[in-house]
C-alpha positions as CSV (number, residue, x, y, z in Angstrom):
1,X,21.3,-16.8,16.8
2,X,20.3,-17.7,13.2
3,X,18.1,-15.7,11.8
4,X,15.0,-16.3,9.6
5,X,15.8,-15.4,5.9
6,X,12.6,-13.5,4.2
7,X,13.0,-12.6,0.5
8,X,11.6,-9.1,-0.4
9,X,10.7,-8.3,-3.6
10,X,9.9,-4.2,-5.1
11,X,10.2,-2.6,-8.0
12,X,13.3,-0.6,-8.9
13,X,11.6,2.7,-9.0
14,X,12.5,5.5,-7.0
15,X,9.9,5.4,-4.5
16,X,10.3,1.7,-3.9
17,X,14.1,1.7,-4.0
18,X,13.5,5.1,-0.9
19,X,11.0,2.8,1.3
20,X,13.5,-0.5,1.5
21,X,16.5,1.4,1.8
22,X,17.0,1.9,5.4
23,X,16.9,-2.0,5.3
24,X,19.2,-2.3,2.9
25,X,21.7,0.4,4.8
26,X,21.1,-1.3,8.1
27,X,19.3,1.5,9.9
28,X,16.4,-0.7,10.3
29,X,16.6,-4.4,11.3
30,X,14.9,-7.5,13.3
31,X,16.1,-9.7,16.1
32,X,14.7,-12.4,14.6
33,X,14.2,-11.9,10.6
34,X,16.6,-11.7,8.0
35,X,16.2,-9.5,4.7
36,X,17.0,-10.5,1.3
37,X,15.5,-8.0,-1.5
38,X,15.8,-7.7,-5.1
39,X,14.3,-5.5,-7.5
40,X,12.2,-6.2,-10.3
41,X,9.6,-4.4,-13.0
42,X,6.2,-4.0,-10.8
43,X,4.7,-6.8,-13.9
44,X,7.5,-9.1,-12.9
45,X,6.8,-8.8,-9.4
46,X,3.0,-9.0,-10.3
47,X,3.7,-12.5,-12.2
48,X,6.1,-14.0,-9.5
49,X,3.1,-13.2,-6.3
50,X,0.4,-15.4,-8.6
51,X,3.6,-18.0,-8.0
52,X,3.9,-17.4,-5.0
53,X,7.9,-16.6,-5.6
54,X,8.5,-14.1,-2.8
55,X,7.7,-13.7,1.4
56,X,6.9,-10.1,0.5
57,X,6.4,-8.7,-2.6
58,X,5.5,-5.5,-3.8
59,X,2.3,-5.5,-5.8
60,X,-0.2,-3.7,-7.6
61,X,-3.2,-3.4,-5.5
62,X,-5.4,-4.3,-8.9
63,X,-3.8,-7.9,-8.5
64,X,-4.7,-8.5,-4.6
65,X,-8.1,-10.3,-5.4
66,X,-6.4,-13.1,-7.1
67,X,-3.4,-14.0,-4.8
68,X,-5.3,-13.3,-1.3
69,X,-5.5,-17.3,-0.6
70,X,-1.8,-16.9,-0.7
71,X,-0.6,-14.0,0.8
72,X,-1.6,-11.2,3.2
73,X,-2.0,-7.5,2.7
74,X,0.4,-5.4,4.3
75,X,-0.4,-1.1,6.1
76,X,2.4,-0.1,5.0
77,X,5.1,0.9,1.9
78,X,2.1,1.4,-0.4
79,X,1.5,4.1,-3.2
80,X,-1.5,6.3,-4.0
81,X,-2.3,8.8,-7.1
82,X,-4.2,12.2,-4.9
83,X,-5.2,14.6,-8.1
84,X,-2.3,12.2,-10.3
85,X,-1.5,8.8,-11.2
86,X,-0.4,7.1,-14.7
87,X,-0.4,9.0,-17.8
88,X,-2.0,7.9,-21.5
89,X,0.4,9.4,-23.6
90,X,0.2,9.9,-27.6
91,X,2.4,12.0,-30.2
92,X,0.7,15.4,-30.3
93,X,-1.4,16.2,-33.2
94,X,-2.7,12.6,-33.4
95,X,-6.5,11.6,-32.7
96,X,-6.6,7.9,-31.3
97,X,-9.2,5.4,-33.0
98,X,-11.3,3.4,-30.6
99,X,-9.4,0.3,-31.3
100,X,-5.9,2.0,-31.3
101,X,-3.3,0.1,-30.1
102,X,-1.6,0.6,-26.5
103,X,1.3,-0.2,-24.4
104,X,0.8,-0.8,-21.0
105,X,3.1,-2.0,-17.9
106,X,1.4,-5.3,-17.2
107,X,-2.0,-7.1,-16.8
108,X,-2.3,-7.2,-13.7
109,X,-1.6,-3.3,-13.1
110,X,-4.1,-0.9,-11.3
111,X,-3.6,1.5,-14.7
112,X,-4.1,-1.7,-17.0
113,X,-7.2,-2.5,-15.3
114,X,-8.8,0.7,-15.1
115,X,-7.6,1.5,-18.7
116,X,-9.4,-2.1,-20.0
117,X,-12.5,-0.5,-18.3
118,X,-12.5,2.6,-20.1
119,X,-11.2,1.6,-23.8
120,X,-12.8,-1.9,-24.1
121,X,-11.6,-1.6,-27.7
122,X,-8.4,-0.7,-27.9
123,X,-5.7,-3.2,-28.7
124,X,-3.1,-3.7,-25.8
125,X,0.3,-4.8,-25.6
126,X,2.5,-5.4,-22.2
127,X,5.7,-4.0,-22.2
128,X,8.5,-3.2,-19.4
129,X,7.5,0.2,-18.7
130,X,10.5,1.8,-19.1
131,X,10.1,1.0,-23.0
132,X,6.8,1.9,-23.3
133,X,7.7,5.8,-24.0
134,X,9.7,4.7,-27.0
135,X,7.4,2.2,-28.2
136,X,4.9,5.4,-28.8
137,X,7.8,7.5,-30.3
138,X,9.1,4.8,-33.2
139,X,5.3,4.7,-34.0
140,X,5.1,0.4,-32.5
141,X,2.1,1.6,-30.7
142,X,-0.8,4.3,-30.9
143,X,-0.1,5.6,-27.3
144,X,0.9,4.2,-24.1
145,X,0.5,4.8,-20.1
146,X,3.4,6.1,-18.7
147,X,4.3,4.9,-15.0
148,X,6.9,5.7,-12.3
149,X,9.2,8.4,-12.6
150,X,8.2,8.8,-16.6
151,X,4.9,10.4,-15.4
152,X,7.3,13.6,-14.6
153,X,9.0,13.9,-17.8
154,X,8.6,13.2,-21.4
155,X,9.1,13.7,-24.8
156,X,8.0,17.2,-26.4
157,X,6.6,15.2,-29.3
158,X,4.4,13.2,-26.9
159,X,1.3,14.6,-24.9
160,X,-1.5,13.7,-22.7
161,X,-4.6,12.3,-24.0
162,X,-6.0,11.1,-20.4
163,X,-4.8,10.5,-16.7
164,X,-5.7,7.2,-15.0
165,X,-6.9,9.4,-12.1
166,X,-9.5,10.5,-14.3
167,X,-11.0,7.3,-14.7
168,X,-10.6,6.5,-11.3
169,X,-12.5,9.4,-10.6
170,X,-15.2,8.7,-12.9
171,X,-15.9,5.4,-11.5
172,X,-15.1,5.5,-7.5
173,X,-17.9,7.5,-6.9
174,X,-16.6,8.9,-3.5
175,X,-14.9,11.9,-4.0
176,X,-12.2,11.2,-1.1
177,X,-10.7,8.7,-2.2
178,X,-6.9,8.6,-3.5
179,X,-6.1,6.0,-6.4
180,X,-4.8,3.1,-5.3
181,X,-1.6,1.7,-7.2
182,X,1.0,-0.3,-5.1
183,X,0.7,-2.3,-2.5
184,X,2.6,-4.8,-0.5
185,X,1.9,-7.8,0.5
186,X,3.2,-11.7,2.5
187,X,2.9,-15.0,2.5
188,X,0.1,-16.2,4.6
189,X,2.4,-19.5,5.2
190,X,4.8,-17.3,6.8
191,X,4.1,-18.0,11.0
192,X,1.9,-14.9,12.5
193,X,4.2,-13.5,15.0
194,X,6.9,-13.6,11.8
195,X,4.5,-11.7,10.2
196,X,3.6,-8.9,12.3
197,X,7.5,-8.9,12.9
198,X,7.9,-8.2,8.8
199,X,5.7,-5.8,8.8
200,X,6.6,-4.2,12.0
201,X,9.9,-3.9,10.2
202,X,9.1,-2.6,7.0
203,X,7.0,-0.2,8.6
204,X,9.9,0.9,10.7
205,X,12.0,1.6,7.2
206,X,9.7,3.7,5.2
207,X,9.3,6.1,8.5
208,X,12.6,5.7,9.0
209,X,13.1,6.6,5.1
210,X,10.7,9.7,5.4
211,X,12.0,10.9,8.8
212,X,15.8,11.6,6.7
213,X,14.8,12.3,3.6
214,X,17.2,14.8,2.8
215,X,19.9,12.4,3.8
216,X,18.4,9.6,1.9
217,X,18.1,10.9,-1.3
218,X,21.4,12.2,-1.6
219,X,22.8,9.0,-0.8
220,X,20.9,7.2,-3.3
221,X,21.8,9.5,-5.8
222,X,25.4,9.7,-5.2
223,X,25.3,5.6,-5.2
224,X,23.4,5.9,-8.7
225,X,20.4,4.0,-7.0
226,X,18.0,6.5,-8.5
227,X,17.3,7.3,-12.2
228,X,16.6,11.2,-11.7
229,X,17.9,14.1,-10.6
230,X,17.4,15.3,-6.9
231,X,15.1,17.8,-8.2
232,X,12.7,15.1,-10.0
233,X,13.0,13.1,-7.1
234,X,12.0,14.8,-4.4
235,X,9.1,15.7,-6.2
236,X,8.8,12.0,-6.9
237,X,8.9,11.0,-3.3
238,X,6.0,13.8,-2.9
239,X,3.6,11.9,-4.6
240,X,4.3,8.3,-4.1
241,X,7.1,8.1,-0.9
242,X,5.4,10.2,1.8
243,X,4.0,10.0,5.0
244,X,0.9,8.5,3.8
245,X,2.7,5.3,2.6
246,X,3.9,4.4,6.3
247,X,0.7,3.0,7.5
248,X,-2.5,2.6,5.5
249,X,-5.6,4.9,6.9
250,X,-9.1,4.2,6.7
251,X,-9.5,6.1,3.9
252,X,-6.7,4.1,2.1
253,X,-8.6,1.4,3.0
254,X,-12.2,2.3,1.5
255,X,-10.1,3.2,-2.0
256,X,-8.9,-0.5,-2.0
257,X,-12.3,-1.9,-1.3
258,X,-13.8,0.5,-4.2
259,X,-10.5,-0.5,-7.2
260,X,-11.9,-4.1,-6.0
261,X,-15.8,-3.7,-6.1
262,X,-15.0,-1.6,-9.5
263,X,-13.1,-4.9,-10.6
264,X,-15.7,-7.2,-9.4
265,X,-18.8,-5.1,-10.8
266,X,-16.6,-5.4,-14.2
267,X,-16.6,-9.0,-14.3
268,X,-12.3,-9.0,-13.6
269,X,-12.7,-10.7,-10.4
270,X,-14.6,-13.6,-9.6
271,X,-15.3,-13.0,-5.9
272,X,-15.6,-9.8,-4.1
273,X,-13.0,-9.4,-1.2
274,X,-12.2,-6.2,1.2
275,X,-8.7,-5.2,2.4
276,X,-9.4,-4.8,6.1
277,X,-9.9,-9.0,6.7
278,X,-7.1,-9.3,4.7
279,X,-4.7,-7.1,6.4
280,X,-2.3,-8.7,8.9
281,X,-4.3,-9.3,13.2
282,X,-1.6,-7.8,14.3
283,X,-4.1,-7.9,17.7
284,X,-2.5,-11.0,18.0
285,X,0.8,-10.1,19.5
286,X,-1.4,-7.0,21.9
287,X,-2.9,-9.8,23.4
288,X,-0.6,-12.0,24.0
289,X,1.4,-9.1,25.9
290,X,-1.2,-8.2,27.2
């Protein structure tokens, strides 16, 4: 039987490179789906979904409003800051200007957007995140927000002048809601019951993931998958690989509908959208076996 090829697409952080992996090791498969991922900066990724480049592609949630013609929203292998999220970072003993200058990890970023909110001023730059760090150490920037793994550890010389969560708090208004960061999401072109076959699978592979976690992780560091130690990344997995990223709850949900009223109220999005429509029916197949 020939299979149907579907190109994945996430970032090459740890907790992405955790949630795909039982894919990638074969624990998790499809009958009738093929898998084909590569990993790319979450800007990268951002840029190729406005393309339309991948099936699924992992996303920041900030950039859903302008690619949801095109693509679906997926329940599952998504990230969310609870009390943490991005950092502002800045060498200590400095005071920042209101129009200093700033290196963030994209445009379409959930930290770039809320950071534009908050600093209207301030001059950005984009930059790969994993330069952003030095960018603020060779003085090539003011400060920068620090993303992925970098959150857990830093330079002594740097410090924090302000978490992303922070701002999210300030604006969300509800105080139960997590910060929303990465998302997933599919081609709307792809046929339905391939759909809720893609996501059944991906599903499969992040619970699968978190079910053997111990075993995971030291498999991806022994393969030199990961770029910290096992210490740093189970810690990592805490916040952004857990049993919250399987399947997105209703309060998951409302967070997403608040980052995109927040962007719509600020004039970043032309039209107000909600994640639930946008999610795949998977009611669809319950019927039809039904």
């Amino acid at each position: 039987m020939n299979l149907k090829n579907i190109s994945v697409a996430h970032s090459p952080d740890a907790d992405d490179i955790f949630m795909y992996s039982a894919i990638n090791l074969g624990w998790v498969g499809s009958d009738i789906l093929e898998f084909n991922s590569r990993a790319d900066d979450i800007e990268t990724l951002n840029q190729g979904a406005l393309r339309g480049k991948f099936d699924a592609t992992a996303i920041s949630f900030a950039l859903y409003p302008f690619i949801f013609d095109d693509y679906a929203l997926l329940r599952t292998a998504v990230s969310f800051g609870n009390g943490y999220g991005p950092k502002l970072i800045k060498k200590k003993n400095t005071i920042l200007k209101p129009n200093f200058k700033v290196a963030l990890s994209g445009q379409y970023t959930t930290n770039a957007m809320l950071f534009r909110i908050a600093y209207p001023k301030a001059r950005i730059v984009y930059k790969n995140f994993l330069e952003i760090e030095n960018a603020v150490l060779s003085g090539e920037v003011d400060a920068g927000v620090l993303i992925h793994e970098s959150i857990l550890s830093f330079s002594d010389e740097l410090c924090v002048e302000r978490e992303i969560w922070d701002i999210w708090c300030e604006l969300r208004g509800d105080d139960s809601l997590p910060l929303p960061l990465g998302g997933m999401a599919l081609r709307r072109s792809l046929p339905l019951s391939d759909a809720i076959e893609c996501e059944r699978v991906l599903m499969k592979a992040v619970q699968v993931a978190n079910d053997n976690k111990n075993i995971l992780s030291k498999m991806l560091i022994e393969r030199n998958m990961v770029r910290v130690d096992n210490v740093s990344l189970q810690r990592y997995l805490g916040l952004y690989a857990n049993a919250d990223s399987i399947n997105m709850n209703q309060t998951q949900l409302r967070a997403v509908d608040r980052l995109f009223e927040i962007g719509y109220e600020n004039g970043i999005y032309p039209n107000l959208i909600k994640a639930q429509p946008n999610l795949i029916p998977t009611e669809y197949l319950q019927s039809r076996n039904s």
